[in-house]
C-alpha positions as a Markdown table, in Angstrom:
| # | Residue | x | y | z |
|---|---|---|---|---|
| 1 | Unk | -132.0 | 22.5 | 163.4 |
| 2 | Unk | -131.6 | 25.8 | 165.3 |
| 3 | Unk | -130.9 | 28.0 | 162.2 |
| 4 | Unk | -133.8 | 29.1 | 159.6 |
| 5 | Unk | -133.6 | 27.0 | 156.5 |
| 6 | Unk | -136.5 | 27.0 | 153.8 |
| 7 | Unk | -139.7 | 24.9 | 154.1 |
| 8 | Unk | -138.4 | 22.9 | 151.1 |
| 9 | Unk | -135.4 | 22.4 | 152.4 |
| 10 | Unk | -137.1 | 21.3 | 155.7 |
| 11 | Unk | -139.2 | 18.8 | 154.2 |
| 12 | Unk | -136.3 | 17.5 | 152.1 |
| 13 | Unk | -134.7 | 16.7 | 154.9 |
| 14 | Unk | -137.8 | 15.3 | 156.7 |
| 15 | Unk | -138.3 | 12.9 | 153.5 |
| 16 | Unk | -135.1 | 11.9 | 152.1 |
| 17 | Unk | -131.8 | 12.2 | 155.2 |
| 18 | Unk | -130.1 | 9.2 | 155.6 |
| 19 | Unk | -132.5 | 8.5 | 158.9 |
| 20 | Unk | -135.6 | 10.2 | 157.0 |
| 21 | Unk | -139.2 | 9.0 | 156.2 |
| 22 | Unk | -138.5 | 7.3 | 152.8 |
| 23 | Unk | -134.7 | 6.9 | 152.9 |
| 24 | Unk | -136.0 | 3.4 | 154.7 |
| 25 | Unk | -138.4 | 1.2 | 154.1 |
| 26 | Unk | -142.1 | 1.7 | 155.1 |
| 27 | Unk | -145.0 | -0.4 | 155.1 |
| 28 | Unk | -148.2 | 0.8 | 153.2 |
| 29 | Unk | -151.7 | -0.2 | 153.8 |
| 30 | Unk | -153.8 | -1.0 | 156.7 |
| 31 | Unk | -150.2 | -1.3 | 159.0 |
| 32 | Unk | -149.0 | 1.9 | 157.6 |
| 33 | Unk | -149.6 | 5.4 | 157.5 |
| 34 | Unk | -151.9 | 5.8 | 154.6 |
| 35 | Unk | -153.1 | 3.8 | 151.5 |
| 36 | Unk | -152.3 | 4.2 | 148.1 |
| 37 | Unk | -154.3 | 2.7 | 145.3 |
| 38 | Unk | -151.3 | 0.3 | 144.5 |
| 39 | Unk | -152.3 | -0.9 | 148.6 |
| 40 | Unk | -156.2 | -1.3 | 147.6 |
| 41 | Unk | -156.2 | -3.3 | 144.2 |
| 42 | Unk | -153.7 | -4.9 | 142.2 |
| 43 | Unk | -156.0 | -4.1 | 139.1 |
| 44 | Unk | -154.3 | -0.8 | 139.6 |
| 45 | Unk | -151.6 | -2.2 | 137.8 |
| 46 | Unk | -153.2 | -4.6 | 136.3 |
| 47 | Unk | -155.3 | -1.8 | 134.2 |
| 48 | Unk | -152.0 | -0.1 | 133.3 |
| 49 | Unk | -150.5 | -3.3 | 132.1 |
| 50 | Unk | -153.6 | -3.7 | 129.6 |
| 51 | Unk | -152.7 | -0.4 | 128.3 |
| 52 | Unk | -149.1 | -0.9 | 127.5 |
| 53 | Unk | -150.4 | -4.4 | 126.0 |
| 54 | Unk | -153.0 | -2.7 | 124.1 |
| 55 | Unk | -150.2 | 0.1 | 122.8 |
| 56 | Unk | -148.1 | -2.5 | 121.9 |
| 57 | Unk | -150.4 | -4.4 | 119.9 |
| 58 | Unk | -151.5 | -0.7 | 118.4 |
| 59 | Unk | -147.7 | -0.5 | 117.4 |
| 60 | Unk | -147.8 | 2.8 | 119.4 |
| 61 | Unk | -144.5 | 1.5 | 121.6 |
| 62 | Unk | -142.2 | -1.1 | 120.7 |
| 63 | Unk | -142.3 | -4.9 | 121.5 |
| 64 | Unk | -139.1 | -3.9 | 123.6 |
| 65 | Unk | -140.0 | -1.0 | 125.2 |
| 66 | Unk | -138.5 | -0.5 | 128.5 |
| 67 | Unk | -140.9 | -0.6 | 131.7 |
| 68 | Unk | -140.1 | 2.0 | 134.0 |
| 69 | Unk | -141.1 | 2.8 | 137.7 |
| 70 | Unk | -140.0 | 5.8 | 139.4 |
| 71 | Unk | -140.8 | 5.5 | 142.9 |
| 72 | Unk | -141.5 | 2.0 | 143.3 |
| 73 | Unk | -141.5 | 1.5 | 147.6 |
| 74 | Unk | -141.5 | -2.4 | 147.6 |
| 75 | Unk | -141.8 | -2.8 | 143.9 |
| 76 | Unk | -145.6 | -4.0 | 144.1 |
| 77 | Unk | -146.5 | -2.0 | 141.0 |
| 78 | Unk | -144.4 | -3.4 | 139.2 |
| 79 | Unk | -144.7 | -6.8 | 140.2 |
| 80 | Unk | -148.7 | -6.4 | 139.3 |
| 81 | Unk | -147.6 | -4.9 | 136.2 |
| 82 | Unk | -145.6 | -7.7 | 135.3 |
| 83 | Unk | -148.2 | -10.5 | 136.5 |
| 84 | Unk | -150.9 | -8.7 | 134.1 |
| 85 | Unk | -148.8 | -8.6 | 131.2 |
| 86 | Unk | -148.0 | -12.2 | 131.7 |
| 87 | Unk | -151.6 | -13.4 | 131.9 |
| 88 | Unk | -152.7 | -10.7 | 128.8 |
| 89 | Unk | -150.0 | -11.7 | 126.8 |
| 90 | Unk | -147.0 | -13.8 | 128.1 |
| 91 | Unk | -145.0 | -13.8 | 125.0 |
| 92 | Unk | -144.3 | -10.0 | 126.0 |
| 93 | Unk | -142.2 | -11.1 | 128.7 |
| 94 | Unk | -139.6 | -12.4 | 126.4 |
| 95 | Unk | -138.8 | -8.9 | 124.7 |
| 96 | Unk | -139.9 | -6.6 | 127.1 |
| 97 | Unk | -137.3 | -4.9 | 129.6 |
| 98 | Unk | -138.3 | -3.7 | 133.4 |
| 99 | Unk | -136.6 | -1.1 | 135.3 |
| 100 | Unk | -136.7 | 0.6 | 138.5 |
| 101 | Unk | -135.0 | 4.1 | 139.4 |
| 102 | Unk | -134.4 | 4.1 | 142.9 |
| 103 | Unk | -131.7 | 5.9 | 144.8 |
| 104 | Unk | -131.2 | 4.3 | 148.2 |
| 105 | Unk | -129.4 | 1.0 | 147.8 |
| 106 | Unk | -131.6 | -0.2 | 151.2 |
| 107 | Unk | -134.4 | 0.1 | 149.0 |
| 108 | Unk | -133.1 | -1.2 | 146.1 |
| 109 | Unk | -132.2 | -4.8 | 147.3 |
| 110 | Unk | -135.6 | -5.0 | 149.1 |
| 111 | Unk | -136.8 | -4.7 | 145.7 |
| 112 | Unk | -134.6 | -7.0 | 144.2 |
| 113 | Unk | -135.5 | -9.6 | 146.4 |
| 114 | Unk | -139.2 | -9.1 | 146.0 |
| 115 | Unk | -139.1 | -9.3 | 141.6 |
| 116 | Unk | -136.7 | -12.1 | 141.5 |
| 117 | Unk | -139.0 | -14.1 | 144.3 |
| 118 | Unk | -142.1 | -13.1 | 142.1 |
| 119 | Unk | -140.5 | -14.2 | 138.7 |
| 120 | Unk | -137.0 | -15.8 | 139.3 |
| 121 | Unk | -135.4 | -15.0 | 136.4 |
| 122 | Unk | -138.0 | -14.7 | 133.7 |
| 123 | Unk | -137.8 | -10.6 | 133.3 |
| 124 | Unk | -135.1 | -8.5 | 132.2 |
| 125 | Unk | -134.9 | -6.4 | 134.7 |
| 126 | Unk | -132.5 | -3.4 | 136.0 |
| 127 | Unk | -131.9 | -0.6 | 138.3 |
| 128 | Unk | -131.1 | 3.0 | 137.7 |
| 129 | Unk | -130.2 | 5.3 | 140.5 |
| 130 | Unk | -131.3 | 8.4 | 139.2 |
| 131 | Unk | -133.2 | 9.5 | 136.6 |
| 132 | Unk | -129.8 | 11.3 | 135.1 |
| 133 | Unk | -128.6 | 7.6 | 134.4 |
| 134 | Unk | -132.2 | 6.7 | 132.4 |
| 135 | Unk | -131.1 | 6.8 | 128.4 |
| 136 | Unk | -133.4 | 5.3 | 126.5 |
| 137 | Unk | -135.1 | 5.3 | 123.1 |
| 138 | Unk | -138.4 | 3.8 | 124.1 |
| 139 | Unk | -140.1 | 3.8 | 127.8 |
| 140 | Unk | -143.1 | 3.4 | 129.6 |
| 141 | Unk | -142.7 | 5.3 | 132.6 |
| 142 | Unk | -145.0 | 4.8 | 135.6 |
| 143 | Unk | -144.9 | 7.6 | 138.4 |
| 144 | Unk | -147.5 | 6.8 | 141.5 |
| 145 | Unk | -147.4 | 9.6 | 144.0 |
| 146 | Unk | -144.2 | 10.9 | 143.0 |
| 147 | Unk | -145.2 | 14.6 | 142.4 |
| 148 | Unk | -146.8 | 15.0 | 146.0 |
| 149 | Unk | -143.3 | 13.8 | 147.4 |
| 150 | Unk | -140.8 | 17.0 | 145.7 |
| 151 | Unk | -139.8 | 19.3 | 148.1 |
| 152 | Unk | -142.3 | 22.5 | 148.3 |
| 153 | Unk | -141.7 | 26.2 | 149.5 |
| 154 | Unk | -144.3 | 27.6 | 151.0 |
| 155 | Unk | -145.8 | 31.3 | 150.3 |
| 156 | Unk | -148.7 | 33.1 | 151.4 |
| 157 | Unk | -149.4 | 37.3 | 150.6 |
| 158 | Unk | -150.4 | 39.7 | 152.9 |
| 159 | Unk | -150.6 | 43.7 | 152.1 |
| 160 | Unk | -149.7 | 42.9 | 148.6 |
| 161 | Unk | -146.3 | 40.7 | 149.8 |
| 162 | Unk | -145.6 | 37.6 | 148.5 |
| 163 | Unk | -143.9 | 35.7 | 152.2 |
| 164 | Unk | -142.4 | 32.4 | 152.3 |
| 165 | Unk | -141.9 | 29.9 | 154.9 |
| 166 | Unk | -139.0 | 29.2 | 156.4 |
| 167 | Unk | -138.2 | 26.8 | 159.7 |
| 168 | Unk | -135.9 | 26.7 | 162.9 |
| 169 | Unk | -136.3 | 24.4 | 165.5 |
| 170 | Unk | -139.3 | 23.2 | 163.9 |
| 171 | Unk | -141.3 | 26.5 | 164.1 |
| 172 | Unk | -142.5 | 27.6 | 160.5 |
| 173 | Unk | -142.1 | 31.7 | 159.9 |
| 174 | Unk | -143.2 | 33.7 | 156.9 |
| 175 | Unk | -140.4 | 36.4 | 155.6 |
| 176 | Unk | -140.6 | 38.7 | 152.1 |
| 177 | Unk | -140.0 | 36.0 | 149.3 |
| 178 | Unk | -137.2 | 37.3 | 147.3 |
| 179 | Unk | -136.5 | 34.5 | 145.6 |
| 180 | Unk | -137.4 | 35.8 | 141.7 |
| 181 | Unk | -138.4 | 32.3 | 140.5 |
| 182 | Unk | -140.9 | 31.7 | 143.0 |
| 183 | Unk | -142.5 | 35.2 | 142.6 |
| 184 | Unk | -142.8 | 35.1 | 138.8 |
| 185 | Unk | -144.3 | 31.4 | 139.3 |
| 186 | Unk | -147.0 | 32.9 | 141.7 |
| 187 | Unk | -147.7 | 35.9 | 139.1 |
| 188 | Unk | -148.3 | 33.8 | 136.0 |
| 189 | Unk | -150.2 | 31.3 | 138.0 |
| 190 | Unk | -151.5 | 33.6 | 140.4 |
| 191 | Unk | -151.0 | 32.1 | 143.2 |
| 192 | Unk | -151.6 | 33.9 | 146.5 |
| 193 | Unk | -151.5 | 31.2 | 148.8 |
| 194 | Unk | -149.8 | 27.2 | 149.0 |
| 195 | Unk | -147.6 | 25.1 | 147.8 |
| 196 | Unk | -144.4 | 25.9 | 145.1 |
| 197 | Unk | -142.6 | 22.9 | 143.6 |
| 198 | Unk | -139.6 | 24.3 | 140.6 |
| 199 | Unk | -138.0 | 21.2 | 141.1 |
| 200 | Unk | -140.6 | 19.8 | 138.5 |
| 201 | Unk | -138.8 | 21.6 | 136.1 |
| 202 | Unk | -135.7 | 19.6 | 136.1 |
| 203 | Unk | -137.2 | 16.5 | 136.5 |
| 204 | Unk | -139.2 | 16.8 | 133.3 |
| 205 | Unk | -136.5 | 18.4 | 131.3 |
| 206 | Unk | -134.3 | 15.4 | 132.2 |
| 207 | Unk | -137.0 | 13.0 | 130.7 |
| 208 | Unk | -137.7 | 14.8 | 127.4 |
| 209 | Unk | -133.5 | 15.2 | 127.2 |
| 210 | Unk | -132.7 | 11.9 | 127.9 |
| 211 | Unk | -135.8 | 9.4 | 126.5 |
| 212 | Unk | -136.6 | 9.7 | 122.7 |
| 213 | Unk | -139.6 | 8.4 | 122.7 |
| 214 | Unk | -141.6 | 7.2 | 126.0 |
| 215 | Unk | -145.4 | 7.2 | 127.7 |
| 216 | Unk | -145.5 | 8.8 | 130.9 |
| 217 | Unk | -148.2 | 8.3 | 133.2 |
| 218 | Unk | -148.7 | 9.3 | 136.8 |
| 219 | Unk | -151.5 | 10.0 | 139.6 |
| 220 | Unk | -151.8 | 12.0 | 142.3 |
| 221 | Unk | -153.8 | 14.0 | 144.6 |
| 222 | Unk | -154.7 | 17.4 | 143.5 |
| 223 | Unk | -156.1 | 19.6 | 140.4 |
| 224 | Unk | -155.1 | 21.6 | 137.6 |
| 225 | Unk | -156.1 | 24.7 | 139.4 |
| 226 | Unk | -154.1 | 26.3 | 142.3 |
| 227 | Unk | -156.4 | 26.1 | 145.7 |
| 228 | Unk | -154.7 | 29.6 | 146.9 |
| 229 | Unk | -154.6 | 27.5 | 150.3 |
| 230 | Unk | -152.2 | 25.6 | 152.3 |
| 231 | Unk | -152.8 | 21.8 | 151.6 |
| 232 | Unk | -149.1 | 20.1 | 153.0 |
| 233 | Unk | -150.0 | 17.9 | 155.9 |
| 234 | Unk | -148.6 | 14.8 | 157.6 |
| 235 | Unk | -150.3 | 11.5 | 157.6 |
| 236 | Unk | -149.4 | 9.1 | 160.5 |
| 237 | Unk | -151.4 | 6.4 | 161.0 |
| 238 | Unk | -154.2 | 7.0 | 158.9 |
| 239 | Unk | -154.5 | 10.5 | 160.7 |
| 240 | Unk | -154.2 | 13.6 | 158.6 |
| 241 | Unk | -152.8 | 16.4 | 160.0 |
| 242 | Unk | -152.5 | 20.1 | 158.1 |
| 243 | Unk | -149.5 | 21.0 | 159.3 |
| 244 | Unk | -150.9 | 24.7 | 160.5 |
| 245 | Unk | -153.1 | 23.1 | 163.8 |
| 246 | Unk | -152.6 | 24.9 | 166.4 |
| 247 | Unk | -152.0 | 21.5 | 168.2 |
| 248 | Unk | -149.7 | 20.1 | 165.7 |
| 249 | Unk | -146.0 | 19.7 | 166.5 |
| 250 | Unk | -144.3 | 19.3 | 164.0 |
| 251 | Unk | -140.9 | 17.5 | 166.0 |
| 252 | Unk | -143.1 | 15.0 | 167.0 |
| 253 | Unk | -143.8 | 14.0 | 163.6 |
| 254 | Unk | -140.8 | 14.8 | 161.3 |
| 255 | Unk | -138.9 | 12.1 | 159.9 |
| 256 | Unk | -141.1 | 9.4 | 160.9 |
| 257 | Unk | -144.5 | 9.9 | 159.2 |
| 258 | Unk | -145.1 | 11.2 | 155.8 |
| 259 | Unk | -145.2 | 14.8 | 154.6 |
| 260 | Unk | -147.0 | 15.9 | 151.7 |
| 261 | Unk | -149.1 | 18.5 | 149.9 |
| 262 | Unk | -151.7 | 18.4 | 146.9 |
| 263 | Unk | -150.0 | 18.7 | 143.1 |
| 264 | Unk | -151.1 | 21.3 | 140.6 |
| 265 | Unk | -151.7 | 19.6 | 137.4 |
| 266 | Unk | -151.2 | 22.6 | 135.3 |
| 267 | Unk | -147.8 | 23.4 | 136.4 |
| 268 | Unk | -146.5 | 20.1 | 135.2 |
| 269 | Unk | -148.7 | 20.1 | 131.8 |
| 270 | Unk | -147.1 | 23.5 | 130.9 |
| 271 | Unk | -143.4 | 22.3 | 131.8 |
| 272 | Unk | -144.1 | 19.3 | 129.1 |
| 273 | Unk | -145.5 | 21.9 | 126.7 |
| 274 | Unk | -142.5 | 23.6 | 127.4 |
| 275 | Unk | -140.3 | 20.5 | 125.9 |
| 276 | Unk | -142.4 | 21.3 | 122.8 |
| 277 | Unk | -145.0 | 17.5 | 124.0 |
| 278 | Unk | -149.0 | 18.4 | 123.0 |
| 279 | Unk | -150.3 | 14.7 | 123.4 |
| 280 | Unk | -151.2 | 15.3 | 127.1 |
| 281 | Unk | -153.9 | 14.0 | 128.9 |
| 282 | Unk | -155.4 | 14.9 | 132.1 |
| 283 | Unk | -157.8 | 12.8 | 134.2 |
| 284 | Unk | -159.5 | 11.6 | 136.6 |
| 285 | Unk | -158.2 | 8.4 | 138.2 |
| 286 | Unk | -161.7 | 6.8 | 137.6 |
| 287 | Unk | -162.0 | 7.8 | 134.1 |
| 288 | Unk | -158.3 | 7.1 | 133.0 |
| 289 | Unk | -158.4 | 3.3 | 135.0 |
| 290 | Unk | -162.1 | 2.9 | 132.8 |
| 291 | Unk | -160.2 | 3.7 | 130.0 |
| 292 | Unk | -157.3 | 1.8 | 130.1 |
| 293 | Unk | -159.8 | -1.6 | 130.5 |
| 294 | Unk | -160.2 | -2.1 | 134.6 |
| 295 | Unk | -163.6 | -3.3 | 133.7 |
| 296 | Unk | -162.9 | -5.5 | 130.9 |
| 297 | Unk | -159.7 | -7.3 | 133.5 |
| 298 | Unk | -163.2 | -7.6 | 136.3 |
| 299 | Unk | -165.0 | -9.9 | 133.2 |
| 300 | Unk | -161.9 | -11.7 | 132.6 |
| 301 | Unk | -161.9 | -12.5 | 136.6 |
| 302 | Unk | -165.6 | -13.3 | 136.6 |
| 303 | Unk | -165.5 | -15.7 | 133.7 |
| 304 | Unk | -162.3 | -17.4 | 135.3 |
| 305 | Unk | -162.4 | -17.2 | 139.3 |
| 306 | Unk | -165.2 | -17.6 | 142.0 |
| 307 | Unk | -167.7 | -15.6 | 142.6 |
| 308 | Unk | -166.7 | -15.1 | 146.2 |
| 309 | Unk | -163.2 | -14.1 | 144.6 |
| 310 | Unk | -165.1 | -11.9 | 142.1 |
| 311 | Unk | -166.6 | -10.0 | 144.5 |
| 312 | Unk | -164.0 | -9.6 | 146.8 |
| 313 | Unk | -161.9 | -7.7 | 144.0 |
| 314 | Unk | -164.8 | -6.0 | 142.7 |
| 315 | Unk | -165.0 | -4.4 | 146.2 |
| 316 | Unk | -161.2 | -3.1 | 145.7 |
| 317 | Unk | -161.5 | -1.9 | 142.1 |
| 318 | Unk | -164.8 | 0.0 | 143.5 |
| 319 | Unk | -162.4 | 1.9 | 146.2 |
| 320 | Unk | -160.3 | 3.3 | 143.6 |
| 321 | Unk | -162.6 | 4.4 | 141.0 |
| 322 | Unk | -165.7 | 6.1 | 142.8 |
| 323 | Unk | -166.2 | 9.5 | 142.4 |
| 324 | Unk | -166.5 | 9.9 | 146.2 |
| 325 | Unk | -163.3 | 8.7 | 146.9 |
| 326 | Unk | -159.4 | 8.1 | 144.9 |
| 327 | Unk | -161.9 | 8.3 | 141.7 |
| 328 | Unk | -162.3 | 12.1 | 141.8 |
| 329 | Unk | -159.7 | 12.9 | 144.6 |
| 330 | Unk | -156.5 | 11.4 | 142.4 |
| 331 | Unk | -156.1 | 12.8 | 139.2 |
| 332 | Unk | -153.8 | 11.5 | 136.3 |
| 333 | Unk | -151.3 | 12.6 | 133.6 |
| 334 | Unk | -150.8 | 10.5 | 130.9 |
| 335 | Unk | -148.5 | 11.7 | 128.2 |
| 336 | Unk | -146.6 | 10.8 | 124.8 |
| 337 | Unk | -144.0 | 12.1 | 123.6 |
């Protein structure tokens, strides 16, 4: 890489080459690089698979709606998904449909092979490779840590100049931005310093086109306010790493530990607004997982399990919703359209 090409397109190559970070498979958790609350509890899931029961039986979504995970990794969501709707209300099983959008076919058969060893052939279930190929008229789409993973420019002002990043041979340089997207986004916003995803936009245009009528949910890291601070880093091994040490380099790291950066929420409310969607709520993770019933699926567990068993998933389910911690830190977007 001995020629300057933009951050984004850096870190689109770091994340998604044929020999990049998620173009093969990765374990999460303890063994991995980081945790995600789908690694800590399956009540994760099993919280958002009370909601779509709850919505179902509220006739808000159809008895046939279509499941949908974008950005799925192993397919553990979904599987917890699945295995809470099943215990909640099994009959659902029978008319509900589950999907996956998943471009690397690597990926896709290690997926496969975990769903049909979780449930044989008892789900209707199917993969889309893109979300071009998703035309539907009813789906609940689940999006965990997807934002965090778009490609980002970076842009920082100094003496009144709006600079972005660029990189050769894994050096990052700042040059006049004159790219007129980027510079309008960072004067509506005003953003003087961070992070600058447009590839939302045709992501969430490509939803509202192509689903009539869906719930969208997702979480991630971040706020609805711009930090007007660099937040991209690398985690490796449970190490984070702001990508701006002085002791940080970066070849030692790229393509084989994950890149990523903190989401502003408002950014993507506004580009649903734009596709003419008001029911939009933002969250906390702690507050959104209360609401959807993660509390009510701990009773059900203490009424039906050990107490030794109780406790042991009371301890997870605490991980994700304090305030201290993925409570506060991961915030959530759940929308209807």
């Amino acid at each position: 890489m001995n020629q300057n090409i933009l951050f984004s397109q850096y870190m689109n190559n770091w994340l998604y080459d044929k020999d990049a970070y998620y173009s093969n498979y990765k374990t999460i958790g303890k063994e991995g690089d980081f945790f995600t609350s789908v690694s800590t509890s399956s009540f994760f899931g099993g919280s958002i698979a009370k909601k779509i029961v709850d919505e179902i039986e509220k006739s808000n979504l159809p008895k046939n709606t279509t499941i949908v995970e974008i950005g799925a990794h192993h397919g553990y969501l979904l599987a917890d998904i699945i295995q809470f709707i099943y215990t909640l209300k099994p009959k659902l099983l029978e008319s509900l449909n589950f999907a996956i959008v998943e471009r690397f076919e690597n990926l896709k058969e290690v997926q496969k092979k975990y769903l049909k060893e979780c449930f044989a052939d008892a789900i209707n279930f199917k993969h889309y490779n893109n979300i071009e190929d998703l035309k539907l008229e009813n789906a609940f789409i689940i999006a965990n840590e997807i934002f965090d993973a778009f490609p980002c420019d970076l842009v920082f002002t100094e003496n009144s100049e709006l600079k972005q990043a660029f990189v050769k041979n894994n050096q990052i340089s700042f040059k006049k931005c004159i790219d007129l997207d980027i510079i309008n986004h960072c004067r509506k916003y005003n953003i003087t310093k961070g992070e600058v995803c447009l590839e939302y936009k045709n992501f969430i245009d490509t939803l509202c086109k192509n689903i009539s009528h869906f719930h969208f949910l997702s979480f991630d890291y971040g706020d609805n306010f711009p930090r007007n601070d660099f937040s991209a880093r690398i985690y490796s091994k449970h190490k984070v790493l702001p990508i701006f040490e002085t002791n940080i380099r970066l070849e030692n790291y790229f393509k084989n530990s994950d890149l990523t950066y903190d989401v502003f929420f408002t950014h993507l409310i506004d580009l649903f607004k734009n596709n003419k969607i008001e029911d939009i709520q933002y969250n906390t993770q702690m507050n959104t997982l209360i609401e959807f019933g993660i509390i009510n699926l701990l009773e059900i567990l203490k009424d039906n399990s050990s107490e030794n068993n109780y406790l042991r998933e009371l301890q997870k389910v605490k991980m994700l919703i304090e305030p201290t911690g993925m409570g506060d830190r991961f915030k959530s977007l759940y929308i209807k359209k």
